[in-house]
C-alpha angles and dihedrals in degrees: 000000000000123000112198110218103230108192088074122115111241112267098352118135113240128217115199116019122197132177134191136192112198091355086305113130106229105163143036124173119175101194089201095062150008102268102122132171124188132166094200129023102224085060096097128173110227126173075027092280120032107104113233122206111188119195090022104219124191088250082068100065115106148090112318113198122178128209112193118195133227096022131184087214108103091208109024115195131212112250110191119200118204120216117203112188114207129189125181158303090200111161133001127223123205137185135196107200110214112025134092123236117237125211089273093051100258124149123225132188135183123257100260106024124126104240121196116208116202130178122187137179151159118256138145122237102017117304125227107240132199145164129218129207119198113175122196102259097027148067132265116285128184107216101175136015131166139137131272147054092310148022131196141175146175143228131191132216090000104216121180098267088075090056114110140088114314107198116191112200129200123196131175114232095214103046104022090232102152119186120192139189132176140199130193123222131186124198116223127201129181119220114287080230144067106251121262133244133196138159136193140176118285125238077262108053098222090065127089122221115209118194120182118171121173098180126168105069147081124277115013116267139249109246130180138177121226132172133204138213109222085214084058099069091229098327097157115197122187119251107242112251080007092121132085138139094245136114091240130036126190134195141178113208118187131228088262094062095053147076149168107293106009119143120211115204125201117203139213130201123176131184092221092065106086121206091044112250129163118248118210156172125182149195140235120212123201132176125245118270105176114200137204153107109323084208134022117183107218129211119231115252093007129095125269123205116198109190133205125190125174107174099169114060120102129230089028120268127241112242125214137164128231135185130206127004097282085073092241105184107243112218128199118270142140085285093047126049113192121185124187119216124190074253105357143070128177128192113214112197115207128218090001115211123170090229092062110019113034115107144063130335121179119196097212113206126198145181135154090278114049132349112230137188134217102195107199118188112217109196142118096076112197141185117256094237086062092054100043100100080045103100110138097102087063112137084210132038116185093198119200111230117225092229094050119133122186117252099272105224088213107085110265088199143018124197124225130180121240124181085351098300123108110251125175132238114216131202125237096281101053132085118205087246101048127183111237119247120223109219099179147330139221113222130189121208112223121202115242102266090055100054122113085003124141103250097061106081112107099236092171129041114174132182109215104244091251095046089243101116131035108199125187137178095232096183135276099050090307127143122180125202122194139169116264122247094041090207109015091186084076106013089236125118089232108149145022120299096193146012145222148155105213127032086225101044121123084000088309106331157028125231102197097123100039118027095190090059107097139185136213128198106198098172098228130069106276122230110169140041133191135172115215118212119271123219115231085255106092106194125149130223106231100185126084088234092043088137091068084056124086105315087221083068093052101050094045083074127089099242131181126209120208121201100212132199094258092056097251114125114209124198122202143189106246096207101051096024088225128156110248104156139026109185122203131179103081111104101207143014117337098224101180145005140202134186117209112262096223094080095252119124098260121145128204119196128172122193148188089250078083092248138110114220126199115207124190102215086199089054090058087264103295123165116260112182126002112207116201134174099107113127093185128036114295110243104180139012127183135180123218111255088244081054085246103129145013117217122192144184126206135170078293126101091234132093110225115213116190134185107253080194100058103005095239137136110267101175154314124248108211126187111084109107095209137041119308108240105167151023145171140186122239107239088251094045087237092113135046116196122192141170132221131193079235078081091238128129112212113193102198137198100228101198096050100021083227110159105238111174133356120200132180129228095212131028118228129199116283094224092026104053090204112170114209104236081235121150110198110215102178145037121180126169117217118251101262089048099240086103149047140175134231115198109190135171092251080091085249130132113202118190108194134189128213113274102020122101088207127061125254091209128034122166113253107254117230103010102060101002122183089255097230089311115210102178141007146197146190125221119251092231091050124238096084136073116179122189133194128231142211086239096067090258138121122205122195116216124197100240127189112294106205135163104221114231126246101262092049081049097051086049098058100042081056101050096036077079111016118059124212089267098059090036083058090064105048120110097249141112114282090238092059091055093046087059094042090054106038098249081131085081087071109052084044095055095042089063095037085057088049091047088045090050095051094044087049087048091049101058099050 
């Protein structure tokens, strides 16, 4: 480093040179002779006056100053020099705590840590840090600076979006000199599941095909299959060629690797589950058992229908259908009918003979582990005149009661209003608490294997709108369809509306006898019915794809939606009995289902995924609206009957009420103790009845969510407080809205009217119980309530037949348009509003409770 003296004279020759740091003479240098001082041999003078440092230390640093004698300048100032001496910054280390360092020196760290960045480095004097963050897809961001030998910052719950490559940077304020170094991290997260696995049949049926996918994470897993003898106590052993770094793996196993009961494991590893453990899913093989009847008798010239179900095998087995003991393959044709079920296939034989047709079929059953074979003997072929009293094989069994009276044209009952509350008057036979009488009963006759089995209970029973069609789930995927009334010459439902030899035959049933009955074989266990409206065209689809045709065709058909196990809801034409929709989005049972009351194509659909979906049948059923709020599974919906408002019940003890206008949350009813199971809308909309396992029955006020009325399905003892272990599945209101029915599982059926606290109508126990009923329904002509059972069956009861009276008419043309609030404000007498909006049920339970106490009272 050289430092010109600058009070010097230009080219004068000095004489004396001397030259200070801090006031501290370090140097003096006389040119005309030898006389030199010097504090520190590397301080040099060079030109005769310009001071050299050489090996400039950071001692050196300070204030120079040079005197220069003699001078030509008259007044010679003092010019200081100030020497700053700078080092660094050389190099930069940084750290990323946690993470781990790959072979390419890339730093990883795991979704959700809490990840600490630090920078360090060497400068004098103190360096300007910075860091630097530049993501994938983004521009570079600084996200700390500061000054000093080190920086350092933090971030929490670390999530991908903060991989990328982070730079720090060091610069020396004095000399400009920046160093900077970057490292690049990645943030890795596992699958928030378990992986999947699924298998299915080969091309060749005797191979296995193995699927495991564990998608969602980064990087891509580790899978392997493994397999396990169940006589080696978990020994797993890896399948060979079963091992690969993907987020799928696939494998194909052959007959010879497998057997009954072995269970294949995939298994999952990822590096961003710390400590290591293994993820995995698994599956179960099991060997074909087909099922079905040994020997089957076969009636000449009639059709025949052999069925095979093997439910158990997994993967599924493949079904075919041999003749004759030289195992000859039987193909579908006009003579043989053959129909494939998820588990179940079924060979209908046209036109039998026992020429043609006596002998052996095998249902041979495969899979990729075993090849089974069910053997069925068809002989003893008979005419039809020797098996006509022979009808126990009958699939339906419309059974006459003993109590069963034939619909009187003459009126059993009249209503009239008292103190503003419907009450009936009843005729000279009958008593105010009346036993029900059961007037017939449809029963389905289940085969062996599917007796007793879960799948058979009637969870749904609809009238069509116009009366015209009775529909019911009768077990097993199975959903009937039969014209209403069943015997119009006496209005009861006294005898069998259809035949039939075999469950399974002609996919369930054969129409012989009555061509408008209709079947429908949905494959799942069916759990909900509803009818859609039906235009006063009555025209029929007559192709399979109907639904691709005009739209205007389509909706001038009565149609009926079913909400099946497996989530998927299928509409069908009722006339025709043809498929037109088959709705996907929900995720679990579709517990109930609703079509809007205005006579548009709106469905309304409510699951055990714990949502309420809203499908537009003219938009190809798409989903309009999905409601959710549900924290339990959704047992019932229901729309107003103005198409105001949705209500719905789930596992909760709340009632949810939604706007069908703007799909919003209205409120929430709250007052049932137990789980909400069922609801139901008045026919004016003014009411809103639902049941709770708690074995209580709300009616509710839905504009304003006032309480109006609580009844109980069963009466304790007054000084016991016992409470009946009862769960109450169903509420329906009668057509003209002054009853409703409660089904339970005390075996009871309660018919109630409005303003009494006790029913008008209860089944007689023992003599006709509600066999376990799951469901009911009112006509919509009024007179019959049918209920389903967990046993498949329906049962009609004679309900009370009444003609309202005109005030109760005028009441509900009002409300069906104008809602509590707007009935409030009108000019008119308070009595009159109370009667308008039901507070009349109040006043009227409030005595009835009071009546029921004293007569209690009374008796003990």
């Amino acid at each position: 480093m050289v430092l010109s003296c600058n009070n010097a004279t230009v080219n004068a020759t000095p004489g004396v040179t001397e030259w200070s740091k801090d006031g501290r003479l370090v140097l003096r240098h006389n040119s005309t002779s030898t006389e030199k001082f010097v504090v520190d041999s590397r301080l040099s003078i060079v030109n005769n006056r310009d001071l050299q440092i050489s090996k400039v230390w950071g001692s050196d640093e300070g204030v120079y100053v040079c005197n220069v004698t003699p001078s030509d300048i008259k007044e010679q100032k003092q010019h200081g020099i100030k020497l700053v001496i700078v080092s660094g910054p050389d190099a930069v280390s940084v750290n990323i705590t946690p993470a781990v360092v790959l072979r390419n020196g890339t730093y990883y760290t795991v979704q959700g840590s809490e990840v600490t960045y630090t920078c360090s480095s060497q400068s004098y004097p103190a360096q300007e840090l910075s860091w630097v963050f530049e993501g994938l897809a983004s521009k570079p961001v600084k996200v700390a600076s500061g000054k000093g030998t080190s920086l350092g910052f933090k971030k929490i719950n670390v999530i991908p979006i903060d991989q990328g490559n982070y730079s720090c940077s060091a610069r020396n304020p004095v000399s400009r000199k920046t160093v900077t170094s970057s490292i690049a991290m990645l943030v890795y997260y596992y699958p928030r599941h378990a992986p999947q696995c699924s298998f299915e049949t080969g091309s060749n049926a005797s191979d296995l095909l193995l699927h495991c996918s564990w998608t969602g994470g980064y990087p891509e897993p580790t899978l392997q299959w493994k397999h396990d003898d169940e006589e080696t106590s978990g020994d797993w052993q890896p399948v060979l060629g079963a091992s690969a770094a993907n987020a799928s793996l696939d494998v194909t196993m052959s007959r010879t690797q497998l057997h009954d009961g072995q269970v294949l494991k995939c298994v999952g590893e990822h590096p961003a589950i710390l400590p290591r453990m293994e993820i995995s899913c698994s599956v179960k093989l099991k060997a074909p058992y087909p099922e079905g009847e040994p020997m089957v008798t076969g009636i000449s010239k009639q059709n025949v229908t052999l069925t095979c179900q093997d439910k158990d095998a997994r993967p599924p087995p493949k079904i075919t259908w041999l003749r004759s003991m030289k195992r000859e393959e039987i193909f579908p044709s006009s003579k043989y009918i053959i129909s494939q079920g998820k588990a179940v296939s079924t060979l209908v034989i046209n036109s039998c003979s026992k020429e043609n047709d006596e002998g052996f079929y095998f249902c041979r059953s495969e899979n990729p582990v075993r090849v089974r074979e069910l053997e069925t003997v068809l002989s003893e072929f008979v005419t039809v005149s020797e098996c006509r009293s022979e009808e126990r094989n009958d699939v339906l069994m419309l059974v006459d009661s003993d109590d069963d009276v034939p619909f009187e044209d003459d009126i059993s009952g009249l209503t009239s209003v008292i103190n503003g509350h419907a009450t009936p008057v009843l005729n000279n036979h009958h008593t105010p608490h009346e036993k029900a009488v059961l007037i017939g009963e449809l029963m389905p006759v289940h085969p062996q294997p599917l007796e007793r089995r879960s799948g058979c209970e009637t969870w749904s029973a609809e009238f069509s709108p116009d009366g015209s069609y009775f529909a019911w789930s009768l077990g097993h995927g199975i959903v009937k369809l039969v014209p209403w009334p069943l015997e119009e010459s006496s209005g009861s439902p006294t005898r069998s509306a259809t035949r039939c030899k075999n469950y399974f035959c002609n996919a369930g049933w054969q129409e012989n006898d009555n061509p408008k009955e209709k079947t429908l074989e949905c494959g799942q266990t069916v759990w909900s019915l509803a009818f859609g409206p039906r235009s006063s065209k009555d025209r029929t689809c007559h192709r399979r794809d109907c639904q691709l045709a005009s739209l205007s065709h389509l909706f001038s058909s009565l149609v009926l939606a079913t909400g099946l196990n497996d989530g998927h809801i299928k509409v069908w034409e009722v006339l025709t009995g043809h498929l037109l929709f088959n709705l996907t989005g929900h995720q679990d049972v579709v517990r109930d289902l609703t079509f809007a009351p205005n006579g548009g194509w709106t469905l309304v659909s409510g699951s055990r995924d714990q949502t309420i979906r809203i499908w537009d049948l003219t938009k190809d059923g798409k989903t309009v609206h999905v409601l959710t709020g549900h924290k339990q599974w959704v047992y019932c919906c229901r729309v107003s009957p103005d198409c105001s408002m949705i209500a719905s019940v789930s596992g909760e003890n709340y009632v949810f009420l939604w706007s069908m206008r703007s799909y919003t949350f209205i409120r929430k009813l709250e007052g049932h103790k137990n789980c909400v199971i069922s609801c139901d809308f008045s026919p004016d909309g003014a009411l809103l009845v639902t049941a709770s396992l708690d074995t209580q029955v709300y009616l509710w006020d839905p504009y304003t969510g006032e309480s109006l009325m609580q009844l109980s399905h069963c009466f304790p003892d007054l000084y016991s407080y016992a409470v009946c272990a009862v769960c109450l599945r169903s509420v329906r209101f009668s057509p003209e809205g002054l009853y409703f029915a409660t089904v339970a599982d005390d075996r009871d059926l309660r018919i109630w009217a409005l303003g009494m606290d006790r029913p008008v109508i209860e089944s007689p126990v023992p003599q006709n119980p509600v066999t376990n009923g799951l469901c009911c329904a009112f006509s919509p002509q009024g007179g019959v309530l049918a209920t389903g059972t967990r046993d498949g069956q329906v049962q009609f009861w004679r309900s009370l037949r009444v003609v309202p009276s005109l005030r109760h008419l005028s009441r509900v043309s009002l409300r069906q348009s104008v809602s509590s609030h707007q009935v409030m404000a009108l000019p008119i007498p308070k009595k009159m509003k109370d009667f308008l909006t039901y507070r009349t049920l109040l006043t009227c339970h409030e005595n009835n409770s009071l009546h029921h106490l004293q007569e209690v009272i009374a008796l003990n």
